[in-house]
C-alpha positions in Angstrom: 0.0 0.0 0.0 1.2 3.2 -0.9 -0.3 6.6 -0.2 0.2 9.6 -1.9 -0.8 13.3 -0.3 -0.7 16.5 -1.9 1.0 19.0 0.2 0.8 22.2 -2.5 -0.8 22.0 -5.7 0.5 25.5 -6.4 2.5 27.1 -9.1 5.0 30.4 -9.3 3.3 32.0 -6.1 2.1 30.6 -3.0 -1.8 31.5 -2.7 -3.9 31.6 0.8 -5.5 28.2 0.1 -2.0 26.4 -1.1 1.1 26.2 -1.0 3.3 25.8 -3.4 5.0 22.4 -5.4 5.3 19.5 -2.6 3.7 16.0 -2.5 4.5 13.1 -0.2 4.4 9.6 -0.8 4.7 6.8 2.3 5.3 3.2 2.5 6.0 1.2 4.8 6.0 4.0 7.3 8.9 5.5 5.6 8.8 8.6 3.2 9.7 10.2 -0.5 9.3 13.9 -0.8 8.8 15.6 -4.1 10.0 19.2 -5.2 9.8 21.3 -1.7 8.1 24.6 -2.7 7.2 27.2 0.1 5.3 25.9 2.9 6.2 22.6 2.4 6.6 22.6 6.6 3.6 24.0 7.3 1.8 21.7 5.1 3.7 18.2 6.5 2.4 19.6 10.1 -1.5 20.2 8.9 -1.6 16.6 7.6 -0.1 15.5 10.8 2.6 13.9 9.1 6.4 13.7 10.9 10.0 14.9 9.2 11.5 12.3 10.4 11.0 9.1 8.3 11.1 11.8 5.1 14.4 9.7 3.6 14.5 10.5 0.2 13.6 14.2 -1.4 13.1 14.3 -5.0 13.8 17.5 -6.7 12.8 17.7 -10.7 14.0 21.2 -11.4 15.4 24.4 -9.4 13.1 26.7 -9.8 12.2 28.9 -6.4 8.5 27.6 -6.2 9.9 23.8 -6.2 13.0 24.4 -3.9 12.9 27.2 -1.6 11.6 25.1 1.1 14.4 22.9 1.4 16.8 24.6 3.4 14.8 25.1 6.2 13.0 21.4 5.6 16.2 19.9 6.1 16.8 22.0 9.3 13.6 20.9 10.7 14.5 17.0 9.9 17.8 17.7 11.9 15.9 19.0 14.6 13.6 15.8 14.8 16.7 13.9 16.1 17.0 12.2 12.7 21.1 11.0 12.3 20.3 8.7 9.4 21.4 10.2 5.9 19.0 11.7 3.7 19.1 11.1 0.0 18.6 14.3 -2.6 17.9 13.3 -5.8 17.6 16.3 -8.7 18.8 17.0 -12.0 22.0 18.8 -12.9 22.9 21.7 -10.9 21.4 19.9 -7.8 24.6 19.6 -5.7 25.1 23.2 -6.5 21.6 24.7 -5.1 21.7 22.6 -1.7 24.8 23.7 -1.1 24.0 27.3 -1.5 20.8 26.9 -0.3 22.1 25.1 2.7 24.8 27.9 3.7 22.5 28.6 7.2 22.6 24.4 7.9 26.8 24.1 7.9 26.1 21.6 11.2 23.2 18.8 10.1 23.1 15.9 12.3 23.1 13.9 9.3 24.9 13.1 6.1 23.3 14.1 2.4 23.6 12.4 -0.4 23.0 13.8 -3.5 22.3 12.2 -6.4 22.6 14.3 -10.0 20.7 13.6 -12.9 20.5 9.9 -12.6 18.9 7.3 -15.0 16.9 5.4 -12.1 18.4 4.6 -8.4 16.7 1.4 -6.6 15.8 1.6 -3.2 15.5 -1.2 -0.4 12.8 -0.1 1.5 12.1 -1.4 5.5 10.1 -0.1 8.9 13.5 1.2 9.6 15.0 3.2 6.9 15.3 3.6 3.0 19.0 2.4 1.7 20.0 3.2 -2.1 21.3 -0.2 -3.3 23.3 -0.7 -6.2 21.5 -4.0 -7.2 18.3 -4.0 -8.5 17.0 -7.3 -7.6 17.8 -6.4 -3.7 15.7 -3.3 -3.9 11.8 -2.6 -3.9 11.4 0.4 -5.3 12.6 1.4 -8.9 13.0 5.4 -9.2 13.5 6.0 -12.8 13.5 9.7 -14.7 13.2 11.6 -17.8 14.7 14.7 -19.2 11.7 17.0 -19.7 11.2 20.1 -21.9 11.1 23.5 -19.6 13.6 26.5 -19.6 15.7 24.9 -17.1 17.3 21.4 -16.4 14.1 19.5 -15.4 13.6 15.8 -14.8 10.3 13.5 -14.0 10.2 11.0 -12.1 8.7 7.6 -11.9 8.1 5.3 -8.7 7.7 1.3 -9.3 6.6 -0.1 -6.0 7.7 -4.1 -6.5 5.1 -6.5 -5.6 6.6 -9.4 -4.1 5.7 -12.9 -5.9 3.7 -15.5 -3.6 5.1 -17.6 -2.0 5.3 -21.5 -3.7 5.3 -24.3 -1.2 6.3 -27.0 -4.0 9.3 -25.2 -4.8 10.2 -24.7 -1.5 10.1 -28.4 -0.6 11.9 -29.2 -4.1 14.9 -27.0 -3.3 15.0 -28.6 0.3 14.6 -24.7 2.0 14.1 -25.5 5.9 11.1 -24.3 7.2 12.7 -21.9 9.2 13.9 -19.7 6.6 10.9 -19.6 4.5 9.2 -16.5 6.3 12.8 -14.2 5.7 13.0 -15.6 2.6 9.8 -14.4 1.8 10.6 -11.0 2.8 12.8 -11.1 0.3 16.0 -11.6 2.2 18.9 -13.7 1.3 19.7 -16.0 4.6 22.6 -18.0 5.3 22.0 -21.7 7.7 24.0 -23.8 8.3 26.8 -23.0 6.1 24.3 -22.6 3.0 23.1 -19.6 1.8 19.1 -19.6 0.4 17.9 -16.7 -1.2 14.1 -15.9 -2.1 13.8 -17.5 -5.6 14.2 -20.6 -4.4 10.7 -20.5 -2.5 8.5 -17.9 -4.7 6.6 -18.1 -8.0 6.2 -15.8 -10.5 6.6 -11.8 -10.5 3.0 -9.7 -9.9 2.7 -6.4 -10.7 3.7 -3.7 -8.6 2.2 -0.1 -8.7 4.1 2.6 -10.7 3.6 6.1 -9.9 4.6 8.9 -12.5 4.9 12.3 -12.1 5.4 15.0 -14.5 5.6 18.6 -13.7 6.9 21.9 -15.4 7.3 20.1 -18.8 5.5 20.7 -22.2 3.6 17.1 -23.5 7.0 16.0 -25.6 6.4 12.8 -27.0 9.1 10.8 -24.7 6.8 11.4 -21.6 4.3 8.9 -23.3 6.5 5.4 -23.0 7.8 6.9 -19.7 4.4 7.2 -18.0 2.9 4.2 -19.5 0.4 2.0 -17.2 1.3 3.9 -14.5 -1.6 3.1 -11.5 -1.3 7.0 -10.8 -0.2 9.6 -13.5 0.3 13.3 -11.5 0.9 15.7 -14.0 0.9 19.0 -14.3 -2.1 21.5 -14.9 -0.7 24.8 -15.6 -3.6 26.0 -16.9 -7.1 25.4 -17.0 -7.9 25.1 -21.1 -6.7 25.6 -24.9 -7.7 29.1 -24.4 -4.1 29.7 -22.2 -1.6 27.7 -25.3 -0.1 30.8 -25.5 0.9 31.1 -22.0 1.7 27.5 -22.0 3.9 27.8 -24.9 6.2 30.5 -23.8 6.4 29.0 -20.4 6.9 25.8 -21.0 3.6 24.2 -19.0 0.9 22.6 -19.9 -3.2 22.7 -20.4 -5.5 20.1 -19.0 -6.6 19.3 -22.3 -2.4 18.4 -22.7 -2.0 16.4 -19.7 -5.6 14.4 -20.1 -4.3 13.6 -23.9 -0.7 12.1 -22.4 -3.0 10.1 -19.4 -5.3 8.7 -22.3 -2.5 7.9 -24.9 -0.3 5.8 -22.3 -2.8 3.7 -20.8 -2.9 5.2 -17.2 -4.8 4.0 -15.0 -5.5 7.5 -12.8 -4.6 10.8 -13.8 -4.5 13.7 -11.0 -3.6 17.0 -11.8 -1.9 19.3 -10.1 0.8 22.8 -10.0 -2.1 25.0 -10.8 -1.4 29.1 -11.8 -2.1 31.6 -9.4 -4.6 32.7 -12.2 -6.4 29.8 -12.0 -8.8 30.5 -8.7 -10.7 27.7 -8.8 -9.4 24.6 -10.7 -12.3 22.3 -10.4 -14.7 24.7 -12.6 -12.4 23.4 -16.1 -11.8 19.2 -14.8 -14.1 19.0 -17.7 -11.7 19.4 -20.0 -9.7 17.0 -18.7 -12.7 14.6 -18.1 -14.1 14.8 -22.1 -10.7 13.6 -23.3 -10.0 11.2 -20.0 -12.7 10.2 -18.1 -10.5 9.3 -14.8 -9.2 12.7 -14.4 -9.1 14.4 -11.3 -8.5 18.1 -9.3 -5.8 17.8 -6.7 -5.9 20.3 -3.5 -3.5 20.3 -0.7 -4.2 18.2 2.0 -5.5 15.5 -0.6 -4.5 11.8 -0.1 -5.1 8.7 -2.0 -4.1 5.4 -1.5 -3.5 3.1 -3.8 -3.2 -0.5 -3.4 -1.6 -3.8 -5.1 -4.4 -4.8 -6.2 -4.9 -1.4 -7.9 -8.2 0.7 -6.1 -7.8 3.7 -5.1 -9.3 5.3 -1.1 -9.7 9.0 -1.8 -9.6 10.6 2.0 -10.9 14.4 0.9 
């Protein structure tokens, strides 16, 4: 189970009624933050979430309304008495803004590590903590991204939650696996008894689908986003602006329409599409989800404080 909550839906300019680019997604009790616009602290604190267990932050580009929070995020995180590092991942010129913007933190009671521009990173995932791992068969989560089209370096990210196989009794008694090992090994842990290691093949079946998350933001619709995106369970994209009407505005500033973002959910096969990083022009987004509904019926009007959950066997619980 993974839930997702919206902590600012807003774009450019922090309004009374949200904040600006932040959303949070939590498994397992741990957390991945996306983008950390202003108010991003304020926001964590009104859904009552903790700093804490936030272990990986996930910048796409450095603009102001996607980073400015992150200085004094990372302050606050000290300040919860985490000591475990933090992961930053961005695109280039990353390791460049935290360090400037981190000029007021010089003593964080734990280590970063940035990551720049990468292709995808894999995660192992427990209660405890989230490790990057250099294998992907050891990790659970697949981060992948995609170099998007806006007037600075920008990347999108994906999220591919792995669903572990069931577990296969027959194969378990065929490759002699003591019964003591087969709950660790169907963790997904690689045990050594008795002088013999066992690792989980040897007791589960086939691979099941996982859930992919895909999330796409400051970006005109190139056509690359399209495979990237494809059968996610949730696409969050972008929604700029409310209709055609704006194409101008969308062109010069490299966003995108509702119309634009419904067409990319409908062409890849998503299963959800939410929208999201709405103008400060744009008072109330819900009065144009219809354009977004007529060209993909499973379109939806994020707001801050939002939360869905979405589970293996793909529903979704809206909490409004």
């Amino acid at each position: 189970m993974v839930d997702v909550c919206f902590l600012g839906t807003g774009g450019s300019l922090p309004m009374p009624n949200r904040f600006l680019s932040s959303s949070l997604l939590s498994f397992l009790g741990r957390k991945i933050l996306i983008d950390v616009g202003e108010g991003t602290q304020v926001a964590i604190r009104n859904v009552k979430s903790g700093f804490k267990s936030i272990d990986i932050i996930c910048i796409t580009h450095c603009h102001g309304d996607h980073v400015v929070g992150l200085s004094g995020l990372l302050s606050t995180i000290g300040n919860s008495d985490r000591t475990e590092p933090l992961t930053i991942i961005g695109p280039k010129g990353i390791k460049d803004v935290v360090s400037g913007l981190n000029i007021i933190n010089p003593y964080l009671p734990y280590k970063l590590n940035i990551i720049e521009n990468p292709e995808k990173v894999f995660l192992k995932i427990t209660k405890d903590n989230s490790v990057v791992v250099h294998n992907e068969n050891i990790s659970n989560i697949v981060i992948s991204t995609i170099e998007l089209e806006h007037s600075t370096s920008c990347i999108g990210y994906s999220f591919y939650y792995k669903r572990l196989p069931k577990f296969d009794v027959k194969k378990a008694l065929e490759n002699n696996v003591p019964k003591i090992l087969w709950n660790k090994l169907q963790r997904g842990e690689v045990v050594e008894f008795e002088g013999k290691p066992y690792a989980p093949y040897m007791v589960l079946g086939e691979e099941r689908e996982g859930i992919k998350i895909s999330y796409i933001t400051d970006t005109r619709p190139i056509e690359s986003i399209k495979s990237f995106i494809k059968h996610s369970s949730l696409f969050i994209c972008e929604g700029t602006y409310g209709s055609y009407e704006y194409m101008e505005k969308a062109l010069k500033n490299k966003h995108m329409t509702f119309e634009e973002a419904a067409n990319l959910a409908k062409e890849s096969n998503v299963d959800k599409l939410i929208l999201t990083h709405f103008s400060p022009s744009m008072v109330e987004p819900k009065d144009f989800v219809k354009n977004a509904t007529d060209i993909f019926e499973n379109s939806y009007i994020a707001h801050d404080g939002m939360n869905t959950t979405l589970n293996y066997i793909l529903e979704f619980n809206n909490h409004e």
